[in-house]
VOPAGU-2260 file (C-alpha; in pm, 1 decimal, decimal comma):
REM VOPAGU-2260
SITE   aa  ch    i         X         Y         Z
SITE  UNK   A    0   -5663,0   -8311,5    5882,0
SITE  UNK   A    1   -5376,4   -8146,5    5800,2
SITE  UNK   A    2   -5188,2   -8459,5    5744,5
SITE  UNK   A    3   -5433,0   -8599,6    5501,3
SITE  UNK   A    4   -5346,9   -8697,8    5151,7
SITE  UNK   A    5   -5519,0   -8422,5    4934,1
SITE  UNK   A    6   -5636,6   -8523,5    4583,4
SITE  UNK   A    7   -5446,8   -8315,6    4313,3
SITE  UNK   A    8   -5641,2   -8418,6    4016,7
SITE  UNK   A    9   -5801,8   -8130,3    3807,5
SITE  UNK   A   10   -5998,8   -8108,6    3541,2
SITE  UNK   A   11   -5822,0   -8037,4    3219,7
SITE  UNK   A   12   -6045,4   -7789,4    3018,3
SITE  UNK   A   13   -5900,7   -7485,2    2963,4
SITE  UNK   A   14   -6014,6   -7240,0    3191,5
SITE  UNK   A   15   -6163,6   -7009,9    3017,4
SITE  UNK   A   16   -6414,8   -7319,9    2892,0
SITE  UNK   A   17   -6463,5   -7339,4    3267,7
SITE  UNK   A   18   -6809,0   -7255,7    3423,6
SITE  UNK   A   19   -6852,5   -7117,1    3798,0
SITE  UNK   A   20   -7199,4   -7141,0    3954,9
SITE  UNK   A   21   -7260,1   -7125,8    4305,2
SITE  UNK   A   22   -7026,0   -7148,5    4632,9
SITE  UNK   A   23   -6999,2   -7434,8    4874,8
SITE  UNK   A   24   -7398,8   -7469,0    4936,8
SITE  UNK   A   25   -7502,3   -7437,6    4577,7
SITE  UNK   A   26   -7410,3   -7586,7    4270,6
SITE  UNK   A   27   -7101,7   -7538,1    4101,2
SITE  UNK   A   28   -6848,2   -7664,9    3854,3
SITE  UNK   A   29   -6463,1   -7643,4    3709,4
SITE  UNK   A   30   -6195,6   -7518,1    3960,1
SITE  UNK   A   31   -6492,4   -7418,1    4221,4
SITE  UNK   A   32   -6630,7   -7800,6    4213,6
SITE  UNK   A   33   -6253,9   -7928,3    4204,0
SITE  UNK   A   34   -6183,5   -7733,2    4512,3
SITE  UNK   A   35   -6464,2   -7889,1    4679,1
SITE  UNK   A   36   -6410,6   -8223,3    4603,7
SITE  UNK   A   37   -6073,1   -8182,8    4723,1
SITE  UNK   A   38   -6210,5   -8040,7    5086,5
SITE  UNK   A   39   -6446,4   -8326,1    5093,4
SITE  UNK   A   40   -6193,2   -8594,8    4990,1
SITE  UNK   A   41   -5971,4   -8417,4    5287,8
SITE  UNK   A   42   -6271,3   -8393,3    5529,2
SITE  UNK   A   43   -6332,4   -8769,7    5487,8
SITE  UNK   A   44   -5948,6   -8860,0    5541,2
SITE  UNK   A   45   -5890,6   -9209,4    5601,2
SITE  UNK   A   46   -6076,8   -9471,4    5385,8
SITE  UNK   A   47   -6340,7   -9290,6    5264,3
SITE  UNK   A   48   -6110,7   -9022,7    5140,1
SITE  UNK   A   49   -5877,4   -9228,9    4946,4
SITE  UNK   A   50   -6131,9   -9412,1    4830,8
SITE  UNK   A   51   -6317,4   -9141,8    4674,6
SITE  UNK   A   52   -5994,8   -9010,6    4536,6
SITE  UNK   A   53   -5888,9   -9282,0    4399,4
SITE  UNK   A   54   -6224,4   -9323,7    4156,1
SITE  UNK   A   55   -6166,0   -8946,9    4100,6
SITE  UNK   A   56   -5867,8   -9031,0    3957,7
SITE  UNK   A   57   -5975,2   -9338,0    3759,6
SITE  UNK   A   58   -6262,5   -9117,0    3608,9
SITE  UNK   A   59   -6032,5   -8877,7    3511,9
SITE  UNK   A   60   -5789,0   -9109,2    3368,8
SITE  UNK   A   61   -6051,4   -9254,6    3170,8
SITE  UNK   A   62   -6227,7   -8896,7    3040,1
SITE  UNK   A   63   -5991,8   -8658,5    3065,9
SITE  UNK   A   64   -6234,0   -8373,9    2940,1
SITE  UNK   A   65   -6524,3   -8488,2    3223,4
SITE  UNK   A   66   -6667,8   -8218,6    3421,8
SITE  UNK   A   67   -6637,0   -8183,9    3760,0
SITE  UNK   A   68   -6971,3   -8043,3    3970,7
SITE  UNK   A   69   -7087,4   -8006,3    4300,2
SITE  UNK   A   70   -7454,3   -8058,4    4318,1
SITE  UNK   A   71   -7703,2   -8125,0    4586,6
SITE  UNK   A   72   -7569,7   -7941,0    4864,0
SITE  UNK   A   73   -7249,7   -8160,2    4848,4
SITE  UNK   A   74   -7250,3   -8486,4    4605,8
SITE  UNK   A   75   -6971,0   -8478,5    4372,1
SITE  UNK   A   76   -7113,9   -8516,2    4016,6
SITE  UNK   A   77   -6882,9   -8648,1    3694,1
SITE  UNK   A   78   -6999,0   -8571,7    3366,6
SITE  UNK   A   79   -6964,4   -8576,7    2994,6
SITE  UNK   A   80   -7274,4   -8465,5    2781,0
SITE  UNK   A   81   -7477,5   -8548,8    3069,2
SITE  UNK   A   82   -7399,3   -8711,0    3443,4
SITE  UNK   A   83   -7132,9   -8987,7    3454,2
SITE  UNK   A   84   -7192,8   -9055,6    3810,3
SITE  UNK   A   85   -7195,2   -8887,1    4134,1
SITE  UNK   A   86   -6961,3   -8984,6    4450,6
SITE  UNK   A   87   -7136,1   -9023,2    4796,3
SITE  UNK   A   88   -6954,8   -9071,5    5125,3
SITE  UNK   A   89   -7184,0   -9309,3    5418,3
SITE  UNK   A   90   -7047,3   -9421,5    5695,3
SITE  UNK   A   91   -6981,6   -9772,1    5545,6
SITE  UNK   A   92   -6971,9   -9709,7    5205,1
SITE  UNK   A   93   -6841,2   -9490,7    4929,8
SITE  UNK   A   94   -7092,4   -9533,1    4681,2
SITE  UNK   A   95   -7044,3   -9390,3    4301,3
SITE  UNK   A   96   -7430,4   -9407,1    4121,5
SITE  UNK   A   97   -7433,1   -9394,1    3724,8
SITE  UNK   A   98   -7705,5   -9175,2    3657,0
SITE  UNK   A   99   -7769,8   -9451,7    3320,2
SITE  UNK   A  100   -7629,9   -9750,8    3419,9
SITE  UNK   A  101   -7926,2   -9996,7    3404,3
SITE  UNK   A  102   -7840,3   -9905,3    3050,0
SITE  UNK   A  103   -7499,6  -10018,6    3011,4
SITE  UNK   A  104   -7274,3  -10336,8    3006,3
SITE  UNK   A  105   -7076,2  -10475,2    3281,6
SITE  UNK   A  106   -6890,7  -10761,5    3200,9
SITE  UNK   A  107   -6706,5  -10691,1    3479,4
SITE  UNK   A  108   -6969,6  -10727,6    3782,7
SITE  UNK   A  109   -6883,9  -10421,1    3891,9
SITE  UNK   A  110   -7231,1  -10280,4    3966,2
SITE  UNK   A  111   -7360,0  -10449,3    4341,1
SITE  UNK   A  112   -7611,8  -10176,6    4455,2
SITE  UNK   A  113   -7932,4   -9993,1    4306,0
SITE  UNK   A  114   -7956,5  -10331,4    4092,4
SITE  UNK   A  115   -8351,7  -10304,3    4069,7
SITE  UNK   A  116   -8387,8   -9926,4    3954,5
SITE  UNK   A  117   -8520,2   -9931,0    3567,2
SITE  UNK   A  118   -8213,4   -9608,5    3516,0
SITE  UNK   A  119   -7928,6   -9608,8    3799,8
SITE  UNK   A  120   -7693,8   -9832,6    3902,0
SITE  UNK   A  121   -7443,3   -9753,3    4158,7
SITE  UNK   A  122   -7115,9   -9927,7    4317,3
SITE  UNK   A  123   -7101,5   -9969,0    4648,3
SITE  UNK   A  124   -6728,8   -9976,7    4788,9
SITE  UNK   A  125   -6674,9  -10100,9    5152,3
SITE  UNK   A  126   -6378,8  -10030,7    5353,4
SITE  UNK   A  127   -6080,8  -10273,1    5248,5
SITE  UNK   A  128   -6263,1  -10322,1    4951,1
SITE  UNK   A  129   -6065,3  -10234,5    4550,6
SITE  UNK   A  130   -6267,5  -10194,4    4240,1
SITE  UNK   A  131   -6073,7  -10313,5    3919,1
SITE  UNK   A  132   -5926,9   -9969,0    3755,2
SITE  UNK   A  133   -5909,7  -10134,4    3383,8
SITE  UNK   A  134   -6320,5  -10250,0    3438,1
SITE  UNK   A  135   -6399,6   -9917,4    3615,0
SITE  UNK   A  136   -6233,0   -9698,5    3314,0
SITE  UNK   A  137   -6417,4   -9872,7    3066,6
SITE  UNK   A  138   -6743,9   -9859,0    3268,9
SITE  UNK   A  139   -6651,4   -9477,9    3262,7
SITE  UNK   A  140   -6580,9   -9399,5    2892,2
SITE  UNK   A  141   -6913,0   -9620,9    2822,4
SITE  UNK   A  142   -7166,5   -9404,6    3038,5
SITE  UNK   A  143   -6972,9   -9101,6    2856,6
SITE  UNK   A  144   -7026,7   -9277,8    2470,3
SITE  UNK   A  145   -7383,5   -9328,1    2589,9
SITE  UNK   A  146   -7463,8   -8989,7    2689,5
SITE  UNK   A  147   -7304,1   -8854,4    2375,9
SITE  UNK   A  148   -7548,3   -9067,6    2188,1
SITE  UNK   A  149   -7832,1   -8941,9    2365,1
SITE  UNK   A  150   -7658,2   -8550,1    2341,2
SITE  UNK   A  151   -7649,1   -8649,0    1978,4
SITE  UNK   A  152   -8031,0   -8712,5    1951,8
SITE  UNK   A  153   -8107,6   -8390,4    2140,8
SITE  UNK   A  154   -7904,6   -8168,1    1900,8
SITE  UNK   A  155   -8023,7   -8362,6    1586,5
């Protein structure tokens, strides 16, 4: 494990904007949540683990303000006025679910799993397997415009 390739992608608030809930079993977000992405990114190691760093990075590229959390005894969670999407690991699959995506457009294609859900929709990346960056990103920054609607309804 040592020799694995560890993510290095944080989120960018300023830390004092940060919130800490939580330790590895519980739920938790900022630097604790980044540290435990990282662990599961390097637990996973081959595939998997650059896999799920990779979209890490792409989400981040694309919303550099998301939130990083650890929910649900272990599923990273990306959000933005609400969940962007969590990152599972299966054996065969790294699968990233948009808690709204039934919701959204995807000119793209991108979306191959959880297609008959009225809410989710969820990508399911198989070993060998590349999801378009440019398509992903703007997947990304849509689920985050669309919570921020719905964030906008709640406050107003």
């Amino acid at each position: 494990m040592a020799d694995e390739k560890r993510a290095t992608v944080r989120n960018r608030k300023p830390v004092a904007a940060r919130k800490t809930v939580g330790g590895a079993g519980g739920p938790a977000s900022g630097d604790a949540a980044s540290r435990l992405i990282d662990e599961r990114i390097a637990e996973l190691g081959g595939w998997r683990g650059e896999t799920l760093a990779r979209m890490r990075r792409l989400i981040l590229e694309a919303l550099p303000d998301a939130i990083e959390e650890w929910k649900w005894r272990g599923t990273p969670v990306w959000s933005h006025d609400g969940i962007i999407c969590t990152g599972e690991s299966y054996q065969k699959v790294v699968k990233l679910t948009f808690a709204n995506g039934a919701g959204l457009a995807d000119p793209a294609g991108l979306f191959n799993a959880s297609l008959d859900g009225n809410v989710r929709r969820a990508i399911d990346i198989h070993e060998g397997e590349t999801v378009d960056a440019e398509a992903f990103k703007a997947l990304v920054r849509a689920a985050a415009a669309r919570n921020g609607l719905k964030a906008g309804k709640r406050r107003g």
